[in-house]
DSSP file (Angstrom, degrees, kcal/mol; ACC not computed):
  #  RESIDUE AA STRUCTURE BP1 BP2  ACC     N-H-->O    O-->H-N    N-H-->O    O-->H-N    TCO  KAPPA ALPHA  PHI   PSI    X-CA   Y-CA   Z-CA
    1    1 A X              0   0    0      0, 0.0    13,-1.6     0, 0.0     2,-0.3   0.000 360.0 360.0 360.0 147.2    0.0    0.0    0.0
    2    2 A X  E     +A   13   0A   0     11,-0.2    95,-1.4     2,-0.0    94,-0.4  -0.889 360.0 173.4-124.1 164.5    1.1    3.6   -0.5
    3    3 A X  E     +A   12   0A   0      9,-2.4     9,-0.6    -2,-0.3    92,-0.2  -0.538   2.8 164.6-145.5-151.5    0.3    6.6    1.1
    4    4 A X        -     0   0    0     90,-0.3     7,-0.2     7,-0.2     5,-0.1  -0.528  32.5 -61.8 126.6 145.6    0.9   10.2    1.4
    5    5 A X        -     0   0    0     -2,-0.2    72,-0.0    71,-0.1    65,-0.0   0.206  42.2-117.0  -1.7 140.7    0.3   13.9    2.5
    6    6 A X  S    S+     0   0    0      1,-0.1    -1,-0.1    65,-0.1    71,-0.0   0.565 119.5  46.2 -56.7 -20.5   -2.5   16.2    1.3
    7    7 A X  S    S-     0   0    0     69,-0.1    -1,-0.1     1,-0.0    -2,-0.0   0.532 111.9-126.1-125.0   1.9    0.1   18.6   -0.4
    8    8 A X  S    S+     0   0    0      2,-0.1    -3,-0.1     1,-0.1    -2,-0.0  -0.109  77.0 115.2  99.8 -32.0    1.6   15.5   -1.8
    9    9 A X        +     0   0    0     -5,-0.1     2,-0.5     1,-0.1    47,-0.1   0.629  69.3  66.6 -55.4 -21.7    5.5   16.3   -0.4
   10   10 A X        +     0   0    0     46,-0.1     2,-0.5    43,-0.1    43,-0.3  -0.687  65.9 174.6 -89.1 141.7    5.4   13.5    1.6
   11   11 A X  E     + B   0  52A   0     41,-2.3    40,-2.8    -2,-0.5    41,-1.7  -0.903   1.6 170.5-145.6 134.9    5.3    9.8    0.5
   12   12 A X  E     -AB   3  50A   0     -9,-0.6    -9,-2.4    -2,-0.5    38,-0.2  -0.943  22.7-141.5-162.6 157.1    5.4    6.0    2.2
   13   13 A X  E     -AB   2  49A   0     36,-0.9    36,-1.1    -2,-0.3     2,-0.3  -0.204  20.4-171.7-103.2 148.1    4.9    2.3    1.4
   14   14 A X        -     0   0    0    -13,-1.6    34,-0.2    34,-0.2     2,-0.2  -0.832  19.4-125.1-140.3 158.9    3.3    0.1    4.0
   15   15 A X        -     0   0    0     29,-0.4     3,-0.1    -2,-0.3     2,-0.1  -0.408  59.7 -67.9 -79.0 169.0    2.8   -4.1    3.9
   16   16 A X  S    S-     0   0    0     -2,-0.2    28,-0.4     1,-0.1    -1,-0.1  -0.273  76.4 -69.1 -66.4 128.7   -0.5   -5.3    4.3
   17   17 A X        -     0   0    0     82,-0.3    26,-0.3     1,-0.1    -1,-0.1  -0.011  26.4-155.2 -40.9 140.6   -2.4   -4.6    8.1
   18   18 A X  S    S-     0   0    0     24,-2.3    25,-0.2    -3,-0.1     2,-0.2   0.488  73.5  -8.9 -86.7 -30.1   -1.2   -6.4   10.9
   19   19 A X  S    S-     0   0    0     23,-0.6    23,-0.1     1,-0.0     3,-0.0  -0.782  94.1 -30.4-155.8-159.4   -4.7   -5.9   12.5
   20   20 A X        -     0   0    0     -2,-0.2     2,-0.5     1,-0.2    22,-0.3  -0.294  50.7-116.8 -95.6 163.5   -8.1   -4.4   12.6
   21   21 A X        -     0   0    0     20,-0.1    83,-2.2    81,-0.1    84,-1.3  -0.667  45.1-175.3 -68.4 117.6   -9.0   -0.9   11.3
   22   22 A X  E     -Cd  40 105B   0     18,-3.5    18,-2.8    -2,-0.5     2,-0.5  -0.703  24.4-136.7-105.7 161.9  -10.1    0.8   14.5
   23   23 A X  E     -C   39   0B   0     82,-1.5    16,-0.2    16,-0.2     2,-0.1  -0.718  23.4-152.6-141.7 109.1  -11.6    4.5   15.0
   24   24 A X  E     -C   38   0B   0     14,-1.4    14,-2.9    -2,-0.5    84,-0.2  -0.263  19.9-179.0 -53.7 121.4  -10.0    5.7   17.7
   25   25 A X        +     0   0    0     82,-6.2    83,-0.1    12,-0.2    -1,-0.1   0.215  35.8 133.9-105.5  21.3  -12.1    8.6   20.0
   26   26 A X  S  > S-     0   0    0     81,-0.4     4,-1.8    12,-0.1    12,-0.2  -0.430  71.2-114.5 -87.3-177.2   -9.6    9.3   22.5
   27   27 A X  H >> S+     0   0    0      1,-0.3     4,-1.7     2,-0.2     3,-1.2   0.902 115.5  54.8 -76.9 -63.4   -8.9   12.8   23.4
   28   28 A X  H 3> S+     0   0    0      1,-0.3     4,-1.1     2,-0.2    -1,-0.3   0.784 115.2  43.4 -24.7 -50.0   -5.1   12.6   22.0
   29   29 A X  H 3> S+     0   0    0      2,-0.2     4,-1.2     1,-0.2     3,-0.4   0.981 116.0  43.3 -72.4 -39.2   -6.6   11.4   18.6
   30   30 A X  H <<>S+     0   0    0     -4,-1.8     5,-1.0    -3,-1.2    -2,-0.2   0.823 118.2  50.8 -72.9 -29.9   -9.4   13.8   18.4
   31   31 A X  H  <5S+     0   0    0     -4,-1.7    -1,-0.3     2,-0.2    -2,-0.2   0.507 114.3  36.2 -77.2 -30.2   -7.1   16.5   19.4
   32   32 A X  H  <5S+     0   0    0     -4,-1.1    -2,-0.2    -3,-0.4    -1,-0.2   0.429 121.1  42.4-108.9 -13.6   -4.6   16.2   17.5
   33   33 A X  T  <5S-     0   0    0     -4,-1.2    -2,-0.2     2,-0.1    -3,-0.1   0.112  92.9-133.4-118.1   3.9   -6.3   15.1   14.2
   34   34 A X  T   5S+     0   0    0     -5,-0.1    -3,-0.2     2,-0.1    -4,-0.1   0.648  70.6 116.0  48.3  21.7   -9.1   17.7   14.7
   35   35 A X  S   <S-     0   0    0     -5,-1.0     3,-0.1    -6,-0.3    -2,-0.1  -0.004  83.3-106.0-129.7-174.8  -11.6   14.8   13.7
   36   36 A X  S    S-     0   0    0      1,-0.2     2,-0.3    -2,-0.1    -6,-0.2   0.396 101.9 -25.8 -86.9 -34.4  -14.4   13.2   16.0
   37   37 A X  S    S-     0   0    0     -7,-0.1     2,-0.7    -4,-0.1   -12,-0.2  -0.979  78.9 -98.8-170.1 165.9  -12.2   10.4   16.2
   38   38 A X  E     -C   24   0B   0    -14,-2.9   -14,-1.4    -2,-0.3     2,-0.4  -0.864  17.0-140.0-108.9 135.0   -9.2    8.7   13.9
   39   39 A X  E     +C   23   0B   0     -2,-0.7    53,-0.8   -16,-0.2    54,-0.5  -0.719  44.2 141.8 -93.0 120.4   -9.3    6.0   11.6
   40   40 A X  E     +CE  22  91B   0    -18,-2.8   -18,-3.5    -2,-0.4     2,-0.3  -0.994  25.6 178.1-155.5 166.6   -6.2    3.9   11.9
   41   41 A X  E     - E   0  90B   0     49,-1.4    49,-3.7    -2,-0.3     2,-0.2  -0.987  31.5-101.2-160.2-171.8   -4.5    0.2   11.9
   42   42 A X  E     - E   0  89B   0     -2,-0.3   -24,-2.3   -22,-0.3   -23,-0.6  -0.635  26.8-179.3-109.0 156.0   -0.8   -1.3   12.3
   43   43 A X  E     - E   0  88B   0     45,-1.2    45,-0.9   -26,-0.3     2,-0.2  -0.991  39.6 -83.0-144.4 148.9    1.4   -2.5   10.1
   44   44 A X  E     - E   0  87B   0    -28,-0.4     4,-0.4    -2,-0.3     3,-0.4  -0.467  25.1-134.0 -80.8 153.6    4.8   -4.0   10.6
   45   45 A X  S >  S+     0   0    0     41,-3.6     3,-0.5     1,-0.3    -1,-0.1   0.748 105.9  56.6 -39.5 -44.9    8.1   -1.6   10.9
   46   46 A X  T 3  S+     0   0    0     40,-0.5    -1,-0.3     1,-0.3    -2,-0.1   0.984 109.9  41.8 -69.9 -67.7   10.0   -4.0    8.2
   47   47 A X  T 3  S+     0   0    0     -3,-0.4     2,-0.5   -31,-0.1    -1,-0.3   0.408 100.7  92.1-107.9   0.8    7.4   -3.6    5.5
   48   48 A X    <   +     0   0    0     -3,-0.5     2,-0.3    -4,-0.4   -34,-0.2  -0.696  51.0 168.2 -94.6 135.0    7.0    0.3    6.2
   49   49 A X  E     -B   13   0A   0    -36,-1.1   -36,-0.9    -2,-0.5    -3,-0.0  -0.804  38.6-129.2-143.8 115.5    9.2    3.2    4.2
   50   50 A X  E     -B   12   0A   0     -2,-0.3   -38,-0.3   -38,-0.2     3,-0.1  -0.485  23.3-169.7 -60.0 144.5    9.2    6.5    3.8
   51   51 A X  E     -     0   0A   0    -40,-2.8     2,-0.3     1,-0.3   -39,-0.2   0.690  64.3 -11.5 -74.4 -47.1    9.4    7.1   -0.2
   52   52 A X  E    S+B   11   0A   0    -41,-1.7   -41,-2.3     1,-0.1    -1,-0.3  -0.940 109.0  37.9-164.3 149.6   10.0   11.0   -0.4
   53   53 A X    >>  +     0   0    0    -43,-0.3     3,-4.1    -2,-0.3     4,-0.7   0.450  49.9 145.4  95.7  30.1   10.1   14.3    2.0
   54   54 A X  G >4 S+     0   0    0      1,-0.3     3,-1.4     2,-0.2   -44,-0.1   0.856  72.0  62.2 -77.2 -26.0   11.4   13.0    5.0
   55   55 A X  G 34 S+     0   0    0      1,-0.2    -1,-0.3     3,-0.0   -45,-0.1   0.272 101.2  58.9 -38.2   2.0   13.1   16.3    5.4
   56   56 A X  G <4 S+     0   0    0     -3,-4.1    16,-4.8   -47,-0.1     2,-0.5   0.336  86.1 102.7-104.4  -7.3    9.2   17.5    5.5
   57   57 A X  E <<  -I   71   0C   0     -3,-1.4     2,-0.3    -4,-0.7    14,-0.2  -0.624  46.4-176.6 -95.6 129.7    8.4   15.2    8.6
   58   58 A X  E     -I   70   0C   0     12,-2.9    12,-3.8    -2,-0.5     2,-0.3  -0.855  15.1-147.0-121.6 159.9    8.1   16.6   11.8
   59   59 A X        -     0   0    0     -2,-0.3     2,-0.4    10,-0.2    10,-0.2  -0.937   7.0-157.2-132.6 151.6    7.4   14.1   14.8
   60   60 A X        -     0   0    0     -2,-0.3     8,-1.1     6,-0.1     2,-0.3  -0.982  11.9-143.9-133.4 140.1    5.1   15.0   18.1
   61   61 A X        +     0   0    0     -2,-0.4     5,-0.3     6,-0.3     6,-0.2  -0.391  29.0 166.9 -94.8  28.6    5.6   13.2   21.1
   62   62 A X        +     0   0    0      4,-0.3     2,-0.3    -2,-0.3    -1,-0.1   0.309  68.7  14.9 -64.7 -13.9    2.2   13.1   22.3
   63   63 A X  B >  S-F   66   0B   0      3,-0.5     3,-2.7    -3,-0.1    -3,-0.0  -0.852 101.1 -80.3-141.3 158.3    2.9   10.4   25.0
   64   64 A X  T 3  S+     0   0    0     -2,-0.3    19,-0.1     1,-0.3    -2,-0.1  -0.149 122.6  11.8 -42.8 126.1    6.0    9.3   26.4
   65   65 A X  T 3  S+     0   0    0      1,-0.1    18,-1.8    -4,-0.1     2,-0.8   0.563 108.1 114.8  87.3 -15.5    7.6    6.9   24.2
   66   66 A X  E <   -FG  63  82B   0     -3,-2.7    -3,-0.5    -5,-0.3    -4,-0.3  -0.712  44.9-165.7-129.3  95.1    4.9    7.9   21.3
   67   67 A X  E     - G   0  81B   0     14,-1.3    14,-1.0    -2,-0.8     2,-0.3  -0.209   2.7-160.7 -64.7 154.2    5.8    9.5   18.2
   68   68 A X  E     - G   0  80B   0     -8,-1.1     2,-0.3    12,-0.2    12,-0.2  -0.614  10.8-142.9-148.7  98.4    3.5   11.0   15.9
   69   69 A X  E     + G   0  79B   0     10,-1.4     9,-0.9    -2,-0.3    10,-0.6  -0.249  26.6 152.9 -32.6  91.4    4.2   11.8   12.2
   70   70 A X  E     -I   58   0C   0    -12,-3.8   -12,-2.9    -2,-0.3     2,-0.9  -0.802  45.7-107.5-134.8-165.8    3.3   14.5   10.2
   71   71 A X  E  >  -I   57   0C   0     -2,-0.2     4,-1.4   -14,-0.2     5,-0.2  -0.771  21.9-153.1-117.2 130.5    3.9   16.6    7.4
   72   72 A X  T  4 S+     0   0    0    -16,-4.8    -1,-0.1    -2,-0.9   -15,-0.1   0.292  89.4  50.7 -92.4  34.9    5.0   20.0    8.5
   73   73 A X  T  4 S+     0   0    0    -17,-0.1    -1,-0.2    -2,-0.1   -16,-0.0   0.769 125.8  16.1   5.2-107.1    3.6   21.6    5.4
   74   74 A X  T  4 S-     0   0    0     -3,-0.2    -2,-0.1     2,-0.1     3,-0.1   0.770  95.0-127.6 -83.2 -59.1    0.3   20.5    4.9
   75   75 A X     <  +     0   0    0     -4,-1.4     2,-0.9     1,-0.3    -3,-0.1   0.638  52.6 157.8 105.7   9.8   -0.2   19.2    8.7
   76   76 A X        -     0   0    0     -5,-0.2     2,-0.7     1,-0.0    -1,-0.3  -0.712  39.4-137.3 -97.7 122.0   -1.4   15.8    7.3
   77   77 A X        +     0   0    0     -2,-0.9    -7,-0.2    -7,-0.2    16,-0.2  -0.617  33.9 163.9 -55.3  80.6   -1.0   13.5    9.6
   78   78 A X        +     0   0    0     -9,-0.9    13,-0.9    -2,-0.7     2,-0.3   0.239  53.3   1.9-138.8  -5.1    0.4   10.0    8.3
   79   79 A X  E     -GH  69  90B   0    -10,-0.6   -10,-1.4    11,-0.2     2,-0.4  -0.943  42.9-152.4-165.8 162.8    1.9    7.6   11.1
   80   80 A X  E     -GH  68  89B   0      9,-1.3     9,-3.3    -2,-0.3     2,-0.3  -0.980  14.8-168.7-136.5 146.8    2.5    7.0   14.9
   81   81 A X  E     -G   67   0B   0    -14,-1.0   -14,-1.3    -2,-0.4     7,-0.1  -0.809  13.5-150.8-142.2 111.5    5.4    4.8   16.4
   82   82 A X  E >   -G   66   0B   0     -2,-0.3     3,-1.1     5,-0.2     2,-0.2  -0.563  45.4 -92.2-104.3 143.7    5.8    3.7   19.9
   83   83 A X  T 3  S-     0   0    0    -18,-1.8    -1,-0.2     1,-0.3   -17,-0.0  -0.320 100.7  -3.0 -46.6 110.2    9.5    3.2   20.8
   84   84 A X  T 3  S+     0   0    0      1,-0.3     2,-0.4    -2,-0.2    -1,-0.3   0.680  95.8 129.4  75.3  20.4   10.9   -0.3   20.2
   85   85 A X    <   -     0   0    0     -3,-1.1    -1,-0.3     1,-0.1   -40,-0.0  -0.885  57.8-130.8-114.2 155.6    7.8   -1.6   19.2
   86   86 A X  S    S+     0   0    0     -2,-0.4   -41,-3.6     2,-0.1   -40,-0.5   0.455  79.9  63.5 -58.4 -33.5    7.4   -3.9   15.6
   87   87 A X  E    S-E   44   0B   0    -43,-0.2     2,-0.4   -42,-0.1    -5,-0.2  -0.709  72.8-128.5-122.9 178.8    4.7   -2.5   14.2
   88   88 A X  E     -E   43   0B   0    -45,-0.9   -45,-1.2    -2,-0.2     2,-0.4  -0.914  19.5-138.4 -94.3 109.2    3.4    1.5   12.4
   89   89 A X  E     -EH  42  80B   0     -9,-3.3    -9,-1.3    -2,-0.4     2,-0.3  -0.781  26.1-150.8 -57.4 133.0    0.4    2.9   13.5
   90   90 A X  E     -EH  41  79B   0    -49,-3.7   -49,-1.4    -2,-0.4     2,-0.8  -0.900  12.0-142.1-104.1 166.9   -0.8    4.1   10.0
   91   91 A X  E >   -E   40   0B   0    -13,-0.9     3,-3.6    -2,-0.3     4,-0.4  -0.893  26.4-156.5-100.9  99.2   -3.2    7.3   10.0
   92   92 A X  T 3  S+     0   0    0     -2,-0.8    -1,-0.1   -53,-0.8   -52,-0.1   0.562  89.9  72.4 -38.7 -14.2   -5.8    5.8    6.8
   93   93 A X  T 3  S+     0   0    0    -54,-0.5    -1,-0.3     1,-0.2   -15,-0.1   0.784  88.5  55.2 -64.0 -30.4   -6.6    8.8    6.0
   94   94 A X  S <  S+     0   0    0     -3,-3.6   -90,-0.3   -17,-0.2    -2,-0.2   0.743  86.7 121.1 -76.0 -29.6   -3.2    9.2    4.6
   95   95 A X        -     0   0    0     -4,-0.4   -92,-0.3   -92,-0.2     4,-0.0  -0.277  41.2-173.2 -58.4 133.6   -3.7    6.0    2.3
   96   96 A X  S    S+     0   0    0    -94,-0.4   -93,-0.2     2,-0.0     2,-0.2   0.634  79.0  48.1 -10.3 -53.7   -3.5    5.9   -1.7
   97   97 A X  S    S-     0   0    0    -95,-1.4     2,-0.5     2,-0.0     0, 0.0  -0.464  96.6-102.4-134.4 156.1   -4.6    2.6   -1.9
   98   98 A X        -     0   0    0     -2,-0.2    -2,-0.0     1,-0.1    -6,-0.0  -0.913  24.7-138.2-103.3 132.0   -7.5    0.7   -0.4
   99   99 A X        -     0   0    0     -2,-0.5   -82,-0.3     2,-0.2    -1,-0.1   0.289  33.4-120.0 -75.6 -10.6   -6.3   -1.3    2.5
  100  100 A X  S    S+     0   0    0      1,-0.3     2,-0.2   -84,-0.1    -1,-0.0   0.984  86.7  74.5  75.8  82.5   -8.7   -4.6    1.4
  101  101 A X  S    S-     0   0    0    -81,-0.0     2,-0.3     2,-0.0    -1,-0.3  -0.691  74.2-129.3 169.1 172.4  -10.4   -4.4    4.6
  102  102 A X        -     0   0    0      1,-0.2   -81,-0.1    -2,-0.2   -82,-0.0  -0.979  39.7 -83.0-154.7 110.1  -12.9   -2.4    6.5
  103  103 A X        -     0   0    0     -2,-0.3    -1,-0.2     1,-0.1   -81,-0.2   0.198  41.6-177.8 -26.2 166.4  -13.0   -0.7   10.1
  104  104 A X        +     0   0    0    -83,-2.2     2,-0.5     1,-0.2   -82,-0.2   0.292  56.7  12.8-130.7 -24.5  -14.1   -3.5   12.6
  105  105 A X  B     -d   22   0B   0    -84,-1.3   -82,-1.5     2,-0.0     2,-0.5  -0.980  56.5-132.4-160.5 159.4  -14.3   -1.6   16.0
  106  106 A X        -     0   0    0     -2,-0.5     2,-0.2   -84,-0.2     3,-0.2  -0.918  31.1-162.5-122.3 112.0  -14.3    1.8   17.8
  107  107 A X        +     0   0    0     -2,-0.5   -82,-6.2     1,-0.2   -81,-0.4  -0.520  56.7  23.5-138.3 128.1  -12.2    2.2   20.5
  108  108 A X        +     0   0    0     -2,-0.2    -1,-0.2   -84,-0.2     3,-0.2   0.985  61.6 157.1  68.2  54.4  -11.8    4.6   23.5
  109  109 A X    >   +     0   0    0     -3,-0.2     3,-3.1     1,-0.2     2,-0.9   0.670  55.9  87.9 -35.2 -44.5  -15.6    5.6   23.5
  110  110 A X  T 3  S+     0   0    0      1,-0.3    -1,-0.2   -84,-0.0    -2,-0.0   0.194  90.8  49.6 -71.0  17.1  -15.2    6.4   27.0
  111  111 A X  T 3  S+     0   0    0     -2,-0.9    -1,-0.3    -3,-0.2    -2,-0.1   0.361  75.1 138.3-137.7  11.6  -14.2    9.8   25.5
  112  112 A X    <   -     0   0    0     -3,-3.1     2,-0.2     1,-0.1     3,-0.1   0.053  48.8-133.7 -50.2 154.5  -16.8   10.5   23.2
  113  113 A X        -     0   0    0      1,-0.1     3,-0.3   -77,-0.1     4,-0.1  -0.648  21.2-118.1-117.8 151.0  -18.0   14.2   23.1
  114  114 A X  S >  S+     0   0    0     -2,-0.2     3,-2.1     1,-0.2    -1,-0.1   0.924 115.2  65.5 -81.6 -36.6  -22.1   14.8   23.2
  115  115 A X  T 3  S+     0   0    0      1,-0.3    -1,-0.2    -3,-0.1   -79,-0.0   0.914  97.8  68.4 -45.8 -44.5  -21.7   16.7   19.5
  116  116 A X  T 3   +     0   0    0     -3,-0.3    -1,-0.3   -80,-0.0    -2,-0.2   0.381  65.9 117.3 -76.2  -8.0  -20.7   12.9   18.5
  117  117 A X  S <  S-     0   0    0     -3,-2.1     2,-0.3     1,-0.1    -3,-0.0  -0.262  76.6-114.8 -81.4 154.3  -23.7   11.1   18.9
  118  118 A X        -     0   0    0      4,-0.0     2,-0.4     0, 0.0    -1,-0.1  -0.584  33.1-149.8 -77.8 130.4  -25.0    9.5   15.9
  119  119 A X        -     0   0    0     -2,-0.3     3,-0.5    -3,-0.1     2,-0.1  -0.936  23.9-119.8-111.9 139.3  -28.9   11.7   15.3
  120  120 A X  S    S+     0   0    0     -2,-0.4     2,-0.2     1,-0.1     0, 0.0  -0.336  97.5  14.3 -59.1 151.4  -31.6    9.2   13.5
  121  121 A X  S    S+     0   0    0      1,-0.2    -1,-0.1    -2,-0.1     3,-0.1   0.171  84.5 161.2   5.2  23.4  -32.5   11.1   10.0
  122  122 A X        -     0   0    0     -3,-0.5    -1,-0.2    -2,-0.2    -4,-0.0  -0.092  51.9 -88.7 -56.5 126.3  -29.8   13.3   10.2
  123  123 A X        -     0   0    0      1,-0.1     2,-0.5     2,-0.0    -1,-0.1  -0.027  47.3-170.3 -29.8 128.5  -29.2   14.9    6.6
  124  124 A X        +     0   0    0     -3,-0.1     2,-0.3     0, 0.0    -1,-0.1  -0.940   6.9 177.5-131.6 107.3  -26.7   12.9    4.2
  125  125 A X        -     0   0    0     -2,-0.5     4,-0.1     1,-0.1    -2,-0.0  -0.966  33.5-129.2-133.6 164.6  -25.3   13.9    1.2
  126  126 A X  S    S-     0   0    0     -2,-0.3     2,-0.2     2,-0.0     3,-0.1   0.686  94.6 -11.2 -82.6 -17.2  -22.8   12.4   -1.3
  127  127 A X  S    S-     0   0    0      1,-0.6    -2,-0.1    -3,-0.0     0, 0.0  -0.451 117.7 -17.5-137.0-146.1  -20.5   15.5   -1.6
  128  128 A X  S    S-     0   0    0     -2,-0.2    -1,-0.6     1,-0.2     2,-0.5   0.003  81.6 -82.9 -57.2 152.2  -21.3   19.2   -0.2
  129  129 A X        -     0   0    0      1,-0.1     4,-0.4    -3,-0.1    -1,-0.2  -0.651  45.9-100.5 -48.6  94.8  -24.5   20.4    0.7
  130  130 A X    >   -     0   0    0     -2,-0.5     3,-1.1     2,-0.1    -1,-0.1   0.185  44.4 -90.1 -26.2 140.0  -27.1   21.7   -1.6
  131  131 A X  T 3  S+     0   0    0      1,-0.2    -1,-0.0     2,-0.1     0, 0.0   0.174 117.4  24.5 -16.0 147.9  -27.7   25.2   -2.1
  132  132 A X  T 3         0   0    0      1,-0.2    -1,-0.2    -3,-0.0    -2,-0.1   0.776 360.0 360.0  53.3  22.7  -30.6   26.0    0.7
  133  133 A X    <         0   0    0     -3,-1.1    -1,-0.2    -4,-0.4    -2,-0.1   0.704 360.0 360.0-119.4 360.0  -29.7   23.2    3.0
């Protein structure tokens, strides 16, 4: 799988997920991705590479031990790496490519925000919002 940056300067390779696509709601994700929550899954360290800009990558430390990738550019957020450990968080958002698989669970609920709740016939549409809606 490849991936990349919004503004394109950044670029990396991943091997195939190591586990499930989760979407993380804790405060550290939400906060830091500006989202409701973050879409992400692992991959191993060996089969991950940056491709191009790594003089573009700035890393945030957001827990002890816990890096967090982005592109100091754009600001798109593209991997996390806990110290000594095997595997790449990847951010999915970041992916090119479709990962042949499909979230399975949402994780750290227990930090959910009231805006987040899902509302029953809440408006949906397939791009932007019509005129007058």
């Amino acid at each position: 799988m490849k991936g990349s940056c919004h503004c394109g300067a950044v670029a990396y390779e991943a091997g195939p997920l190591v586990g499930p696509i989760n979407h993380c709601h804790c405060i550290t994700c939400r906060k830091t991705h500006s989202a409701a929550y973050n879409t992400a899954a692992r991959v191993a360290r060996e089969g991950f590479r940056w491709l191009r800009g790594e003089d573009s990558l700035k890393a945030y430390e957001s827990t002890p031990g816990k890096k967090r990738w982005f592109c100091s550019n754009c600001g798109c957020h593209l991997a996390a790496m806990l110290d000594n450990s095997s595997y790449v968080i990847l951010r999915l958002g970041s992916l090119d490519d479709d990962p042949g698989a499909r979230p399975q669970q949402h994780i750290w609920r227990s930090h959910d925000v009231p805006w987040l709740a899902d509302v029953p016939g809440m408006d949906s549409f397939p791009e932007f919002r019509p005129e007058g809606k």
